[in-house]
C-alpha positions as CSV (number, residue, x, y, z in Angstrom):
1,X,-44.3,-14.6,1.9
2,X,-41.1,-15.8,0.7
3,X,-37.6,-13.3,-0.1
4,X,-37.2,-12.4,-3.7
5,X,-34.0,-13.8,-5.1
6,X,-31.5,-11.1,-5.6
7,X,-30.7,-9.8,-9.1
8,X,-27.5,-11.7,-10.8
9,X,-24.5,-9.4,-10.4
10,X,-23.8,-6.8,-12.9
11,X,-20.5,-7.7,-14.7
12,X,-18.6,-4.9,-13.0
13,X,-19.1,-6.5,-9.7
14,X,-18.8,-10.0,-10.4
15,X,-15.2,-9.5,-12.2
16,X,-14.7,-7.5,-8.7
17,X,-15.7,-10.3,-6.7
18,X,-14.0,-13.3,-8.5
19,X,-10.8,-11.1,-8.4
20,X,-11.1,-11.1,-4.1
21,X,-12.4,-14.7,-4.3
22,X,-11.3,-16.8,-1.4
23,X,-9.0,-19.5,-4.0
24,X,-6.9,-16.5,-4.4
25,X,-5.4,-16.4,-0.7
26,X,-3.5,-19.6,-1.6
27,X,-1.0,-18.8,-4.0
28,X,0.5,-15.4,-1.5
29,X,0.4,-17.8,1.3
30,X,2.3,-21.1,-0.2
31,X,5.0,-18.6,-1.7
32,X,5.8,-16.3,1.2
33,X,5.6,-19.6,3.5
34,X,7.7,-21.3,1.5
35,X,10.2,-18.6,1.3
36,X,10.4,-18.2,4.6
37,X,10.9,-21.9,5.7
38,X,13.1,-22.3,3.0
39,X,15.2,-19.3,4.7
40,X,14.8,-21.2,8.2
41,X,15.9,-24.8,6.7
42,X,19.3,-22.8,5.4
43,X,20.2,-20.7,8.0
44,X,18.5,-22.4,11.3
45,X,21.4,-23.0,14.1
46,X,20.7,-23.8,18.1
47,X,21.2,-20.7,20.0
48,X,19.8,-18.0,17.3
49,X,16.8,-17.4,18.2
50,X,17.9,-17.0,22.2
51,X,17.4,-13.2,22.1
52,X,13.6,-14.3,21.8
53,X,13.8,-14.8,25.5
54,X,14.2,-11.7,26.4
55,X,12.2,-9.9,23.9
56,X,11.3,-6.0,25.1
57,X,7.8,-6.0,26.0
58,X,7.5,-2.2,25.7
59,X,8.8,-2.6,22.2
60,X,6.4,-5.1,21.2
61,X,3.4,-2.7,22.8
62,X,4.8,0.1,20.5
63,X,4.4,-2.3,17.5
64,X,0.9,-3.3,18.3
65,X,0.0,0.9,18.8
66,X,1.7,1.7,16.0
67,X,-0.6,-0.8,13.7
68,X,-3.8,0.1,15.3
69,X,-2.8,3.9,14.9
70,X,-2.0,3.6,11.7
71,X,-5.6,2.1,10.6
72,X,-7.5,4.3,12.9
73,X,-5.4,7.0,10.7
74,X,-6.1,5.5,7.2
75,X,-10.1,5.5,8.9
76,X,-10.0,9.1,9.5
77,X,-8.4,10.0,6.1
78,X,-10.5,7.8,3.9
79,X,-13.6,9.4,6.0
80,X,-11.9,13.3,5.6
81,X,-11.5,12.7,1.7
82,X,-14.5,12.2,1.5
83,X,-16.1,14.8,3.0
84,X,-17.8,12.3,5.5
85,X,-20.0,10.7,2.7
86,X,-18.7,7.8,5.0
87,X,-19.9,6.8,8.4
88,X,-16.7,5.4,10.4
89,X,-18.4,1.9,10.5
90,X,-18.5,2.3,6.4
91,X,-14.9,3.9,7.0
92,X,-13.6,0.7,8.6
93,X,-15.4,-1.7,6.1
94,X,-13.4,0.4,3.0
95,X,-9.8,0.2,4.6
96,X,-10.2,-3.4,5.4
97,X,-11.3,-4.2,1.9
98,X,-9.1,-2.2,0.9
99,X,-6.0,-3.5,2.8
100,X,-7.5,-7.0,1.6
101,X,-7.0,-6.1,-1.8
102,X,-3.8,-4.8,-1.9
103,X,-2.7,-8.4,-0.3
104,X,-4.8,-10.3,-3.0
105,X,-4.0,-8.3,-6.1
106,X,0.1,-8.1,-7.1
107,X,2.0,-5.0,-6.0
108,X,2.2,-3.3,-8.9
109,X,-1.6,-2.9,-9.3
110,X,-2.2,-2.7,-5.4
111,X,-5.4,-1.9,-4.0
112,X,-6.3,1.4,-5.3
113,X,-7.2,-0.8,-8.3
114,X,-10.5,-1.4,-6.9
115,X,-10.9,1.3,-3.8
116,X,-13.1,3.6,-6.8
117,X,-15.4,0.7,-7.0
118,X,-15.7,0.2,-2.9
119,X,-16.6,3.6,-2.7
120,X,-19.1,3.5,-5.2
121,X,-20.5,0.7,-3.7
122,X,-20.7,2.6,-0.6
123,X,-23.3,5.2,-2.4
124,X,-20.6,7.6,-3.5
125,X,-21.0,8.7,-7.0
126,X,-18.6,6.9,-9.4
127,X,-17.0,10.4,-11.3
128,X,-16.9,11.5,-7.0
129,X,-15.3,8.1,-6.3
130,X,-12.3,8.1,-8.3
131,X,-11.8,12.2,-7.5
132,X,-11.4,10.5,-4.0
133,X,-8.7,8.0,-4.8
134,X,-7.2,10.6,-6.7
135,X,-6.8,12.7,-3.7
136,X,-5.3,9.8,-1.6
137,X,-3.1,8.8,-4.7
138,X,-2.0,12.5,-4.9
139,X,-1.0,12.6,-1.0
140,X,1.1,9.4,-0.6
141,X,3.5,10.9,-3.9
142,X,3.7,14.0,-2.1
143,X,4.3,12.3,0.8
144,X,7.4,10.2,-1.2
145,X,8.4,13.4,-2.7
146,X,9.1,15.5,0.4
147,X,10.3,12.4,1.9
148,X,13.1,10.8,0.3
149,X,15.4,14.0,0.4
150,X,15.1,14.0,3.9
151,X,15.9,9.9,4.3
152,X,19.3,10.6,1.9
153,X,20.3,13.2,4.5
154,X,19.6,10.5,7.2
155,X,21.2,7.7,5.6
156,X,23.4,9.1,2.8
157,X,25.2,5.9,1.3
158,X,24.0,3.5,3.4
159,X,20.3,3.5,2.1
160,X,21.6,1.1,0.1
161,X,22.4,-2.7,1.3
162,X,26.3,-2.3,-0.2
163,X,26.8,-4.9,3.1
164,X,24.8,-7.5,1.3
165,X,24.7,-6.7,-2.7
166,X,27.5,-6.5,-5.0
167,X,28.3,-2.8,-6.6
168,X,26.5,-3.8,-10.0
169,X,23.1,-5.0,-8.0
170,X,23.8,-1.6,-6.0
171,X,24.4,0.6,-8.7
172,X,20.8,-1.0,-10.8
173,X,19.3,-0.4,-7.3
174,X,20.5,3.4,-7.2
175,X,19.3,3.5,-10.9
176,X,15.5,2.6,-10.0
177,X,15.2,4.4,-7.1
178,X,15.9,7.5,-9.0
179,X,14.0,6.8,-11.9
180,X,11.1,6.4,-9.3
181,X,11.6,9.3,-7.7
182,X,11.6,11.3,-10.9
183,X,8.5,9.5,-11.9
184,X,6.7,9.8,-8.9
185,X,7.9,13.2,-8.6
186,X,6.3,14.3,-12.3
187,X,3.3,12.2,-12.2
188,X,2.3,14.3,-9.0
189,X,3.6,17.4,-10.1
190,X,0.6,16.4,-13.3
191,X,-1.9,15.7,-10.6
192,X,-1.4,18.6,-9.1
193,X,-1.9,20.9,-12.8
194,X,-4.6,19.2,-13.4
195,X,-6.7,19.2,-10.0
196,X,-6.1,23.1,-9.7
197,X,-4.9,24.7,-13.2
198,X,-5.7,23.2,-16.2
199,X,-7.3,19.2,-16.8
200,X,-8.2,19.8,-20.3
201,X,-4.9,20.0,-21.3
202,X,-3.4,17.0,-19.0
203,X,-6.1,15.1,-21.4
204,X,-4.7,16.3,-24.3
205,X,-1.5,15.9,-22.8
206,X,-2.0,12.4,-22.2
207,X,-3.6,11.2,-25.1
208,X,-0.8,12.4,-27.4
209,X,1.4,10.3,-24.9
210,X,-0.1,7.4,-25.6
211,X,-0.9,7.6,-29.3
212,X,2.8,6.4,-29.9
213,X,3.1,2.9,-31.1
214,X,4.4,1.4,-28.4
215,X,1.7,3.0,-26.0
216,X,-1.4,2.9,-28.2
217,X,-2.9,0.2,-26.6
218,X,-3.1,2.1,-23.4
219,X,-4.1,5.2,-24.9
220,X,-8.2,4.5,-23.8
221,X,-7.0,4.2,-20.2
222,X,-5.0,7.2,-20.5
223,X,-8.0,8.8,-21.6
224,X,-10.2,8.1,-18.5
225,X,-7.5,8.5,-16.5
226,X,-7.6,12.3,-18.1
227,X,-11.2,12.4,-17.7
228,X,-10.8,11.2,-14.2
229,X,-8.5,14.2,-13.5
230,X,-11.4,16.7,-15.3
231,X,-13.4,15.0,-12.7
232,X,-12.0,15.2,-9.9
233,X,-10.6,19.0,-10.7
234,X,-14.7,20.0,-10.8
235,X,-15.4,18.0,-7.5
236,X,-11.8,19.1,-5.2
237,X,-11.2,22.6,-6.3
238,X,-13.2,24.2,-4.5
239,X,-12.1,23.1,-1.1
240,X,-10.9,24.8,1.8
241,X,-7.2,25.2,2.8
242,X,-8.2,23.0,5.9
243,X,-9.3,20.2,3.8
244,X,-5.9,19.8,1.9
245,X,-4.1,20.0,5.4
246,X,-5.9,17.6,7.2
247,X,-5.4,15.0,4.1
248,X,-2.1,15.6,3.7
249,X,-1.1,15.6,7.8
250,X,-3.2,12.3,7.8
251,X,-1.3,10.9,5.0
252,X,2.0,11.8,6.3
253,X,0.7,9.8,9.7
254,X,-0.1,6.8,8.1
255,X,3.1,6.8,5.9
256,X,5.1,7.1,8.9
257,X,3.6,4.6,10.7
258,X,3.9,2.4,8.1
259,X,7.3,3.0,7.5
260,X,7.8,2.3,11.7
261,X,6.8,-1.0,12.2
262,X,10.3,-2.7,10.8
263,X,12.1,-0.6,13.1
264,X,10.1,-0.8,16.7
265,X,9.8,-4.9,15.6
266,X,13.6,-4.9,15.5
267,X,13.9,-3.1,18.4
268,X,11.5,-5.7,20.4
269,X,14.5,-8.0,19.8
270,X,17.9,-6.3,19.2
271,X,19.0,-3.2,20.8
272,X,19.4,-0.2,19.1
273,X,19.8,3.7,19.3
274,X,18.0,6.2,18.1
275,X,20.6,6.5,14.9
276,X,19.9,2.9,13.4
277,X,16.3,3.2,14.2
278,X,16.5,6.5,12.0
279,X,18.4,4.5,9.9
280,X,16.1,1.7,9.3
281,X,12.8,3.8,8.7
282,X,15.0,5.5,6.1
283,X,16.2,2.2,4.4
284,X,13.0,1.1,4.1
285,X,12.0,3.5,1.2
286,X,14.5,1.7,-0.8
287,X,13.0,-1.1,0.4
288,X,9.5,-0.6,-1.0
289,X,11.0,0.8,-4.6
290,X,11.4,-3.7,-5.1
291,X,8.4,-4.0,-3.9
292,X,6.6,-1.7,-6.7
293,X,7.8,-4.1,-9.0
294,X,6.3,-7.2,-7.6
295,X,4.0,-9.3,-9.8
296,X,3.2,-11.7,-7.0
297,X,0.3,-11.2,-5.0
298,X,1.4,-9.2,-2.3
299,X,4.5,-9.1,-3.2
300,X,4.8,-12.9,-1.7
301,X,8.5,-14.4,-2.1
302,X,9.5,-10.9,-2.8
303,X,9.4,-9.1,0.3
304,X,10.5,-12.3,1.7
305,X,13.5,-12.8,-0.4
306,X,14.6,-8.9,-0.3
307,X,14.1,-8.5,3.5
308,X,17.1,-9.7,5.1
309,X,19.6,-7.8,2.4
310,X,17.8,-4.6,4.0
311,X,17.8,-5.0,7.2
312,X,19.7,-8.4,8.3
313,X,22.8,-6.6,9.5
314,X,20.6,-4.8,12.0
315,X,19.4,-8.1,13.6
316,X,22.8,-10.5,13.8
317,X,22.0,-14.2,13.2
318,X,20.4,-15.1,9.5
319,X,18.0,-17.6,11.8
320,X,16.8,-14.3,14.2
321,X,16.3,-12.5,10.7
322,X,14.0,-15.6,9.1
323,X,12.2,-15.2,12.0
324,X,11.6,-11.5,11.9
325,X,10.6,-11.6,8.4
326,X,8.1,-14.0,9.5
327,X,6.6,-11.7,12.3
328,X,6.5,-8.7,9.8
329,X,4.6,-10.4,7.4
330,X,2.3,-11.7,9.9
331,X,1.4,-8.4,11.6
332,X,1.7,-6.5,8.2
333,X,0.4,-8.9,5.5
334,X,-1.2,-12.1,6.9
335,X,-3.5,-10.2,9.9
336,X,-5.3,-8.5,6.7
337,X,-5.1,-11.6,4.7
338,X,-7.6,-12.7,7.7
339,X,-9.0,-9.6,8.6
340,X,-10.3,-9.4,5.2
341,X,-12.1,-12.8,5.0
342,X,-13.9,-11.4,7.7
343,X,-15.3,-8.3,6.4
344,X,-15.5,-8.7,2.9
345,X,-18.8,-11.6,3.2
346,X,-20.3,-9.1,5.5
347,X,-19.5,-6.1,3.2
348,X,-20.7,-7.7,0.4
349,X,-24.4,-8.7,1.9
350,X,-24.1,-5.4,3.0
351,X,-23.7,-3.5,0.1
352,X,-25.7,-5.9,-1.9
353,X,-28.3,-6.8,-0.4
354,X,-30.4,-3.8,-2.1
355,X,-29.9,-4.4,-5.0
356,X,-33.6,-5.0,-7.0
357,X,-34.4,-8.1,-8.3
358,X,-34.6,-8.8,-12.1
359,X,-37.8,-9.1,-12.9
């Protein structure tokens, strides 16, 4: 008796997987590669990359825990906000994809983009889906919210690069980091209405928003994205205290982390105090405001290009910076570029592979 051919792919899920297809992996990787060896060719000089040899190996085992720690915590999150719909095996296979996504896709969309549609295909209820992602979508602006007024009181003037940028590139800078802030500060403030007080009326709200000329032609996304709200207000309200504290101390773990790695990597190489290590975790949210605005995949060529103005005058030589850059991306942006082409085949025959055949 032979297998029954599967059924063709609904549209939905093809559109999904041509947008993860493996072709796509070419373009991040030729820019950021190019970039980066294009920084090596201009600044490469014998004798700058000599602190290499004596790298701190307790450094570079802090890296490696802080990556793993923070997966195992975007593992436990993804499993909490969903009220263990997901197993951790299905837990891992979602974060992966996820992270795989976000590389794939350019940084302004990201991979939340598609995490509703992983979790659906994971047997969670679409409407139950995107109340999820709302929930991790709500926790990392909190997260930015609370944070950023305690990185100004860490870093005061100097969270800007004034060492590397001239005042009018400084003073645009200042500009968008506050207009994120205030926009990321009001979008959550909305979130937060509309989960616990009032959806209907975020709806409305938005609807009117978007029936302005120059906004119409997103005023049917603005809709869903009401209705998703409605949604996700019926499914979350009713949840314990405990479940709000758990996602939010998990989300402030994995922010953190995150936020770590550029630190304890420069530390692996250049010595430091505990000051400029503050100091660098707290740049690094000015850091990722250029990186919202990417339209490369990944951010490719632009976290490249932007990296040394950050953080170069915490490392010494423009060669020793190339080659950070190059060891960031590779343990922050190319491991999931390969993690990903591993468990996205076996994801998809997983999650697949009952679907009925067409008769």
């Amino acid at each position: 008796m032979t297998d029954k051919p599967l059924a063709p792919l609904p549209e939905d899920d093809a559109h999904f997987l041509q947008r993860l297809q493996p072709s796509r992996l070419i373009l991040p990787v030729v820019i950021g590669l190019s970039v980066v060896g294009f920084m090596f060719w201009r600044s490469y000089k014998p004798g700058d990359l000599a602190p290499l040899a004596h790298a701190s190996y307790s450094w570079l085992l802090v890296t490696l825990l802080v990556l793993l720690a923070r997966d195992f915590g975007y593992i436990y999150r993804i499993r909490h906000i969903t009220e263990r719909e997901l197993s951790y095996r299905q837990s891992l296979d979602v974060i992966m994809i996820w992270e795989f996504a976000s590389c794939v896709l350019p940084s302004a969309v990201g991979g939340t983009a598609v995490a509703s549609f992983i979790l659906n295909k994971e047997g969670i209820p679409l409407g139950k889906s995107m109340a999820y992602i709302m929930v991790t979508a709500l926790m990392d602006n909190v997260y930015y919210v609370i944070m950023v007024p305690l990185v100004v009181l860490i870093a005061g003037a100097g969270l800007y690069p004034h060492e590397a940028m001239q005042g009018a590139f400084i003073a645009t800078l200042r500009v968008a980091f506050v207009v994120s802030y205030v926009a990321v500060t009001a979008y959550a403030g909305l979130m937060l209405y509309a989960i616990f007080v009032n959806p209907k009326s975020v709806r409305r709200l938005l609807v009117r928003l978007f029936s302005f000329r120059l906004l119409r032609r997103w005023q049917r996304s603005a809709y869903k994205h009401g209705q998703g709200m409605m949604e996700a207000s019926i499914q979350l309200r009713g949840n314990p205290a405990i479940y709000w504290w758990r996602a939010a101390g998990s989300t402030f773990f994995v922010w953190t982390a995150r936020y770590l790695v550029i630190g304890c990597l420069i530390a692996a190489f250049v010595p430091m105090d505990t000051d400029t290590f503050l100091f660098i975790f707290a740049r690094n949210l000015t850091y990722k405001v250029l990186l919202l605005l990417a339209i490369t995949p990944g951010g490719a060529g632009i976290v490249e290009g932007a990296f040394p103005t950050f953080f170069g005058k915490f490392i010494g030589t423009a060669t020793l910076t190339s080659f950070m850059v190059l060891l960031y991306r590779v343990v922050t942006y190319y491991l999931y570029l390969v993690l990903g082409s591993f468990f996205l085949p076996r994801w998809v025959g997983r999650v697949f592979a009952k679907r009925p055949a067409q008769q």
